[in-house]
N, C-alpha and C positions, 0 to 999 in steps of 0.2 A: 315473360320468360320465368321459368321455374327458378327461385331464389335460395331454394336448399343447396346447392353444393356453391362451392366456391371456386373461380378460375384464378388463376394466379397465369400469367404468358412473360415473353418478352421474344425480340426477337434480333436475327443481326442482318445484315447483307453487306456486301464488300467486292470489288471489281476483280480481284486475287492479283495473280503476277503474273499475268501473259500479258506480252504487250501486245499481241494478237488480240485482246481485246480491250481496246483502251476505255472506253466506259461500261458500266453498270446497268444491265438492261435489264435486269430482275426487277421485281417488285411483291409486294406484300402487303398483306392487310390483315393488323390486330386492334381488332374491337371487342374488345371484353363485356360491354353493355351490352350488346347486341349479338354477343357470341359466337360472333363470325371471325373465321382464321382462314386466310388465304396464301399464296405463291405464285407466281406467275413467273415462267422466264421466257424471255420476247428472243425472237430470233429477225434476221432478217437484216443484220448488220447497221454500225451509223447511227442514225435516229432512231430506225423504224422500229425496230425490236424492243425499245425504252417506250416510243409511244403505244403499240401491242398492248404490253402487257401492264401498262398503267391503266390503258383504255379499261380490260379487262376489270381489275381491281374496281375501280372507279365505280363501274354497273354493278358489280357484285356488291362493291359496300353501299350503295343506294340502295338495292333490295333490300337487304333487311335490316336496314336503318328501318324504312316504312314497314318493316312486317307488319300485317292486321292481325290481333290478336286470334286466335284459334286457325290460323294459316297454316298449311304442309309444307314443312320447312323442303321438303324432297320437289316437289313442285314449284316451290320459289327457287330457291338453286335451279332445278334444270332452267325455266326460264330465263333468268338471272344471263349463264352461260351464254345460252342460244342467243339472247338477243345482244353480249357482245361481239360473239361469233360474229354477227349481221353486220354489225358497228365496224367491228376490225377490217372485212371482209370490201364493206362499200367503199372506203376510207383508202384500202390500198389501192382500189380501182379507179378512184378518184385524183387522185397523187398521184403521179409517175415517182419521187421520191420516195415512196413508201410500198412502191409496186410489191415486194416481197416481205413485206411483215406479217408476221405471226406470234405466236405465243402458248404457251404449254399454261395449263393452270390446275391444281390441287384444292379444297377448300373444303373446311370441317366447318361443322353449324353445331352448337351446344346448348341443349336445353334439358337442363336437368338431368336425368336420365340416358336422355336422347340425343346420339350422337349422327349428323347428315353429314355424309362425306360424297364428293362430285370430284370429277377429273378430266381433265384430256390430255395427251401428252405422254414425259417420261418423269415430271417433277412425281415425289412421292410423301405418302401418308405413314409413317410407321405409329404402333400403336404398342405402351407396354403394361398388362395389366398390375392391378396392386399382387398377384400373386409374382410378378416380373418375368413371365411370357412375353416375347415379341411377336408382334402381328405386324407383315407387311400389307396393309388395308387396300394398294392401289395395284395396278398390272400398266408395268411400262408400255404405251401407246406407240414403240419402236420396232426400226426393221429384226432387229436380234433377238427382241423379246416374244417377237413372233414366232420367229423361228424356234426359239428355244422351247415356247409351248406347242409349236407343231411338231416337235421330238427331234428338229434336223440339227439342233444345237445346244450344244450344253452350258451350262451357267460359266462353267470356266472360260471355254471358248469365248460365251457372248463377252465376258468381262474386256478381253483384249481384240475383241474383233475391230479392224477400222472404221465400220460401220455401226460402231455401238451407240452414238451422237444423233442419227437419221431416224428422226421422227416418223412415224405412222401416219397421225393426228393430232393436232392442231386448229386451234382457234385461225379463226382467219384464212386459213389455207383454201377452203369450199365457200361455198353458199350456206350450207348447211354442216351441222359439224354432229357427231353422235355420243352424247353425253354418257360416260357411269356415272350413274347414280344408287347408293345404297344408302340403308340406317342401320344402326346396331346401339344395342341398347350397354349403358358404360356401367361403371360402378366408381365411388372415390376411391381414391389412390390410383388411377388412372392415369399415364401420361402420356400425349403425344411429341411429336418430332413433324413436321411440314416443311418439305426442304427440294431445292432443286439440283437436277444433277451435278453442279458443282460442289456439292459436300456428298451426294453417294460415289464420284469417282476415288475421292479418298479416302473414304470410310466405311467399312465394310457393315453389315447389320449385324456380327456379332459384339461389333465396338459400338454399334451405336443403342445395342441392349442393355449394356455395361451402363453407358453413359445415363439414359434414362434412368435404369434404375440405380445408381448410386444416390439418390436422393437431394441432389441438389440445389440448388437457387436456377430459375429456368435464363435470368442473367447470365448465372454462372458455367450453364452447360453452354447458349450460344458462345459464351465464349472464348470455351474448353474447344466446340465445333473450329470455329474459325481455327484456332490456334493448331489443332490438327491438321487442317488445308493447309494453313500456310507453312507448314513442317514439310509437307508431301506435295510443293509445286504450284498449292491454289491456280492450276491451269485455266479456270473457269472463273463465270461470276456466282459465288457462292450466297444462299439466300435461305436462312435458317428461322421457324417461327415454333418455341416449344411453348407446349398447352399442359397445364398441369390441374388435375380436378380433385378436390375433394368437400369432404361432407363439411358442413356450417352450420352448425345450431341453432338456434336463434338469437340466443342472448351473443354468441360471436359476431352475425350481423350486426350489430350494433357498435359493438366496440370497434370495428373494424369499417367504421362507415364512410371513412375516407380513403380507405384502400379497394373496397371491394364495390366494383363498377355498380353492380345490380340495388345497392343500398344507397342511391346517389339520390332518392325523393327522400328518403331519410332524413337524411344530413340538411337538407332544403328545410325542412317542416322544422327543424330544430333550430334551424340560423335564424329564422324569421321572428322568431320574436325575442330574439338578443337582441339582433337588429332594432326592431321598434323599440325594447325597451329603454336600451341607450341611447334611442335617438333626441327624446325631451331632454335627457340631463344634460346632452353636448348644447342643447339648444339655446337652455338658460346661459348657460357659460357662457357662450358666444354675446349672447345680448346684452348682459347685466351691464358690463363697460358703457353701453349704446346708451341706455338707457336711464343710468345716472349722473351719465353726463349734460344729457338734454335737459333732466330738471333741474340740475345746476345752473344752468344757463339760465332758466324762464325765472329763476329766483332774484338771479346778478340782475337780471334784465326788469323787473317788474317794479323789486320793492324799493328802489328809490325815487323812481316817478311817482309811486303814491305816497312817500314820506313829505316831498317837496308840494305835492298837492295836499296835503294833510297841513301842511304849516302854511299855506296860501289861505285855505280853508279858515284855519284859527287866527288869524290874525286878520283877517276880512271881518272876523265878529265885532260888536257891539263891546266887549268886553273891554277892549283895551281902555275905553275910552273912560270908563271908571279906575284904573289905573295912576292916572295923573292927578286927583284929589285926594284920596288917601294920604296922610304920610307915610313913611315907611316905618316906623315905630307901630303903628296899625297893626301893619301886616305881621308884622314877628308877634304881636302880644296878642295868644289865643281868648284869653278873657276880655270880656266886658269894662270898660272902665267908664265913665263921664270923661274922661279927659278928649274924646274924640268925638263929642256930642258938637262940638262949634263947627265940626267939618260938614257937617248935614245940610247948613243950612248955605256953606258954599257952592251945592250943586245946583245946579238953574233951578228955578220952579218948574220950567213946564218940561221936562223931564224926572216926575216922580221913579223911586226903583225900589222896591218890593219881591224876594225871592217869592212871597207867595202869590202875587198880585195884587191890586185893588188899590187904593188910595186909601190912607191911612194919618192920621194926626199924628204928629211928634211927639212919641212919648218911649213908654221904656220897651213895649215890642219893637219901635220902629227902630230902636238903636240896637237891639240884640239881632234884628233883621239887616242892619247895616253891615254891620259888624259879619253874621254867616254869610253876609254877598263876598264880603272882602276875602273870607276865608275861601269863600269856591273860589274866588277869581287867583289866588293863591296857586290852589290846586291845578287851575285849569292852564296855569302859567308853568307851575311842574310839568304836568303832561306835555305841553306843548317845548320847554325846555328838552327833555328826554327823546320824543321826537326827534328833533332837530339837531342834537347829539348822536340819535342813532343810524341819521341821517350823513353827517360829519365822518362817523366808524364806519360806514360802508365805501362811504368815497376813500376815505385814508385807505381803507384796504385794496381797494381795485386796483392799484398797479402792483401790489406784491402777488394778487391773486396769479398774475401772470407767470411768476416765477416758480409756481409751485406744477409740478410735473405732469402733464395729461395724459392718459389712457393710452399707449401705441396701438394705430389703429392696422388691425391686420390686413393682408393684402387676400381679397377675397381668390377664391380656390374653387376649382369646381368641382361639385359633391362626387363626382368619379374619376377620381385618380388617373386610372387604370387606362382609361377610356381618353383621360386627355397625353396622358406617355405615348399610347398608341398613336395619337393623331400625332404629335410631334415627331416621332419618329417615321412616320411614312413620309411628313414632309421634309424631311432628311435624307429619305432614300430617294428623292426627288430628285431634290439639290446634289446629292455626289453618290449615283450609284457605288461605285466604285468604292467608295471611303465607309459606304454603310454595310457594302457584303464583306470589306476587313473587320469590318464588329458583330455583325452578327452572326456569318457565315461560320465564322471560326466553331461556336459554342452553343447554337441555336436550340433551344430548352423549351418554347412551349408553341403553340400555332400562331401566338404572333410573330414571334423569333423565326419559324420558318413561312412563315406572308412573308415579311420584309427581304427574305433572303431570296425568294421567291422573285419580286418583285424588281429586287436590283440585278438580277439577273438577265429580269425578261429586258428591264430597258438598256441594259449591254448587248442584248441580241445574243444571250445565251440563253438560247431555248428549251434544250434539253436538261438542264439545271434548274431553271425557272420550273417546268413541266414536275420535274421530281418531288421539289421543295412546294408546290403548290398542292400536291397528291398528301404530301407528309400533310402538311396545313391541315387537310379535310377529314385524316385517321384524326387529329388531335382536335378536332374541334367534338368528333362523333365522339370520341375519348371524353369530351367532356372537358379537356386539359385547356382550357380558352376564358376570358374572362365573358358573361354573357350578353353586356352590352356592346363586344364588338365583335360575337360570330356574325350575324346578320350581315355586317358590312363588308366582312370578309369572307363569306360565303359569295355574296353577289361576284366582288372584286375577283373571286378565283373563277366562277363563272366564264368570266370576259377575259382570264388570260389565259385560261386554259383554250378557249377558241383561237385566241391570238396565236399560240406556242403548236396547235395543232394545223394550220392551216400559213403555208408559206407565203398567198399572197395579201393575207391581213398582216403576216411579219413585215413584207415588203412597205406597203404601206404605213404600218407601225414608225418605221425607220426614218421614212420618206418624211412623214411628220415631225417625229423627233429633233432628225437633221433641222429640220424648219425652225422647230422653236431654239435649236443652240444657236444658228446663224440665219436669221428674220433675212438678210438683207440676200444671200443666196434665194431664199424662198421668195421675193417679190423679183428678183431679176426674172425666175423661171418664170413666175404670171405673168409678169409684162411680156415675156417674151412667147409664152403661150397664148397669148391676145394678139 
């Protein structure tokens, strides 16, 4: 997709105030990545007209989710339709529930320049340029509007005719359905309006030229729109998606790389090596604790076994044993004297000792050689003192080592946050549907928030809720609004409840199960008794 201009959308939908229609059978699709803007309003009373035109949506935004790059965006739409046409079409035939469902659909395609608009129906397309012309882009698919372009009826008339409501064409109505299809080429400052008859009953298109071009927040006009309907009756379900385009430099692309869908590999290429580069220094951090604690230990642990074998060692020697004929006067007097020459000759004979070796005659080497034995054995006696002392300081210390504080050790965490919230909170919507759709339902903010709500709905056996919030799920994952390790699992998951929520005898079933696991003991009475 062409990445020079910029979309900005938002959009609203809302059940209005008739209680003639108690729920919301519209539906919508804004994807700004993919440039696809949709409407859809489901007819057919009940269910069927919520399932309709979600169906619709649903294949529409799959199409050009997968666009292949150099595709006809005018050729993908029409398919697109057609083949929910077929979808909607089998579906009612299949159902006796859904035997009259249908659905009106509207959808603009944006690429760059190039604007694809498709239709069937009476929902409509208005279009206001940057010079603030209005362009009504669609031709209501009704009995009035027919008339009124076959000359028999005028715009007044059709406005208050009883039959102004009575579709032409429709999704689902045939076998085949016959598509408008057109492109026109846009400019920035362009904006559109994609709305269903519930905001053109009370809003005429010169209030709705006004409104576009005041310039506003596309927030702020849906919900300027609504707030008009619900002044004037919101008789209908009202379903607004405004598209606003303009020009984008390139140095804006950038600065704006988390707002603007089309810059979203952008933003990737730049995260990734934040990512890596802070991930070694979290690393050390983590380990250091680990780490010097362990040599701590191999230190307590090693070096007083080799002290006490150090002193087994030294005192197994030979040495000592010259120790006991010396006097002690000897040893303290570093000089030579005669006065120690009588102690020589009380060593045995046949134990000669000589620091240098060899046997030797009594004379004045052999007393200055007596004499340096006594001084090593002196030393060797220090050493092994100090030893033995240092031996003494490590045990005195090992019970205070105890009291001095260790490292708290963290409580491991798994590297994705995000990933494990999600897991806990599904198995919450498990455990107390009901307690999980009062928390999330209320305020639901990204595609997990409407999974869960989704979810707790389907297992109340509220279908048409689940069906919605499941749809919502699938815009905000294409939206990108999802964290990425858990579209995947949520992609699957909406898979298998959207077949659930469309098909009443997998609900039946569904339920059947359910009941089983809340009360085991009803479920083994039916086996036994179906045996």
């Amino acid at each position: 997709m062409d990445t020079s201009t910029r979309i900005l959308s938002a959009a609203v939908s809302d059940r209005g105030l008739s209680e003639k229609r108690p729920q919301n059978e519209d539906s919508f699709l804004e994807m700004n990545k993919s440039g696809i803007f949709a409407v859809a309003d489901g007819v057919g009373g009940a269910q069927a007209g919520e399932v309709a035109s979600q169906m619709a949506m649903e294949i529409l935004g799959e199409a050009f989710i997968n666009l292949p790059t150099g595709a006809d965006a005018e050729t993908v739409m029409r398919t697109a339709i057609e083949r929910a046409n077929t979808a909607i079409h089998q579906m009612a035939h299949e159902l006796p529930q859904l035997a009259t469902m249908a659905t009106t659909i509207v959808a603009l395609h944006i690429d760059g320049s190039v604007a694809t608009i498709g239709h069937v129906g009476d929902s409509r397309l208005y279009r206001v340029d940057r010079e603030g012309d209005l362009y009504r882009e669609t031709d209501d698919h009704s009995v009035v509007a027919d008339e009124v372009r076959a000359g028999r009826m005028t715009e007044e008339q059709a406005e208050n005719h009883p039959s102004r409501n009575v579709i032409s064409r429709a999704l689902g109505a045939e076998a085949t359905v016959d598509v408008e299809i057109k492109t026109i080429m846009i400019e920035p400052g362009t904006s559109f309006l994609i709305c269903s008859d519930g905001i053109t009953r009370h809003i005429a298109d010169a209030e709705i030229k006004g409104v576009l071009t005041f310039g506003g927040d596309p927030v702020d006009i849906c919900e300027y729109l609504k707030g008009l309907c619900y002044e004037r009756g919101a008789e209908d379900n009202l379903t607004a998606v405004v598209v606003k385009v303009s020009a984008t430099p390139a140095a804006t692309v950038d600065a704006d790389a988390e707002t603007i869908q089309f810059t979203a590999p952008l933003a990737i290429e730049e995260d990734e090596p934040t990512v890596a580069s802070a991930r070694p220094a979290f690393d050390v951090v983590e380990d250091e604790p680990e780490l010097l604690e362990l040599e701590t230990r191999e230190l307590v642990t090693s070096e007083v076994p080799d002290v006490a074998s150090a002193i087994e060692e030294k005192l197994s020697e030979p040495l000592p044993e010259q120790e006991i004929t010396p006097e002690p006067a000897v040893e303290t007097t570093p000089e030579p004297t005669p006065e120690p020459a009588p102690a020589v000759p009380s060593m045995p004979a046949e134990q000669p000792f000589s620091m240098f070796g060899g046997e030797a005659e009594p004379s004045e080497t052999e007393e200055k050689s007596g004499s340096l034995g006594r001084i090593a054995t002196a030393v060797v006696m220090l050493v092994i003192g100090s030893a033995i002392g240092l031996g003494v300081y490590h045990f005195a210390l090992a019970p205070k080592a105890a009291d001095t504080p260790l490292p708290q050790l963290s409580e491991m965490q798994s590297s994705n946050q995000p990933q494990t919230a999600f897991e806990e909170n599904r198995r919450n919507v498990d455990k107390d549907p009901a307690g999980a759709l009062a928390r999330f339902g209320a305020d639901p903010r990204d595609a997990e928030d409407y999974f869960l709500v989704g979810r707790a709905n389907m297992l109340l056996g509220k279908y048409p809720e689940a069906r919605k919030a499941f749809t919502e799920t699938r815009s905000r994952i294409a939206a990108g609004d999802v964290d990425p390790s858990n579209a995947k699992t949520i992609e699957t998951e909406i898979a298998i409840a959207l077949a659930v929520t469309s098909d009443t005898t997998i609900q039946s079933i569904l339920k059947k199960e359910l009941d089983g696991v809340k009360n085991p003991a009803n479920t083994n009475a039916n086996t036994n008794a179906n045996k």
